[in-house]
N, C-alpha and C positions, 0 to 999 in steps of 0.2 A: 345748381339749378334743380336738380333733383330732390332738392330737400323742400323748396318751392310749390314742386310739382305733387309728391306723395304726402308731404309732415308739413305743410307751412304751419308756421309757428302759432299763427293766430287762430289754429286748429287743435292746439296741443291742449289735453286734459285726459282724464280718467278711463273715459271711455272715447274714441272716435265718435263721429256727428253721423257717420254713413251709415253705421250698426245699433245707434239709437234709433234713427230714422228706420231699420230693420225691425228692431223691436217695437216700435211703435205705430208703424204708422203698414206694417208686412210690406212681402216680399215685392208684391205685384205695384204697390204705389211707387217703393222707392227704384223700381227697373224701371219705371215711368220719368221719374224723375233723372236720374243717369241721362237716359237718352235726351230729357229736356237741356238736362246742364252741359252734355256737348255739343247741342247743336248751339246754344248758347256760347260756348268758347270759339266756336267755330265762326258763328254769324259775326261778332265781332273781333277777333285774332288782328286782322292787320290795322282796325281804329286801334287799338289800344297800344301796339308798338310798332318797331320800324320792324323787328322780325316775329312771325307768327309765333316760334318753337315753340316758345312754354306754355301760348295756350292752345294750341295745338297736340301737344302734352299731356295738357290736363284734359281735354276734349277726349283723346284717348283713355287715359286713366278710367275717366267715366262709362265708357264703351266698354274697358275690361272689366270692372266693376260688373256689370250690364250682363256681361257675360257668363259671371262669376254668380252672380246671383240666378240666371238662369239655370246653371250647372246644379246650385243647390234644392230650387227651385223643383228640377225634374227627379234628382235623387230622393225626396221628400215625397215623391207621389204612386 
């Protein structure tokens, strides 16, 4: 499930989608977006299975992400 959560497959390539979206689109849109994509996992979790975890999971992931990019964020200024 973890491979799910951090690498799904359908994400595999050369560079990650989160660190283009870094590079392209900076820091401030894509910490915009994290928090949009886990309330997103969040708002739907229990429509889309019988147990939350994995998007509940990835709801997280997003949040550290979130967080991650805030850290780099303040180190840069």
């Amino acid at each position: 499930m973890n491979e799910a959560v951090n690498h799904p497959d359908h994400y595999q390539g050369k560079a990650e989608c989160i660190d283009m979206m870094v590079e392209l689109f900076g820091v401030d849109d894509t910490k915009g977006f994290c928090l949009c994509n886990a309330f997103k996992y969040l708002w739907r979790c229990k429509q889309k299975h019988e147990t939350p975890a994995e998007d509940v999971k990835k709801a997280d992931w997003y949040l550290q992400k979130y967080l991650e990019l805030e850290g780099e964020q303040n180190e840069n200024n």
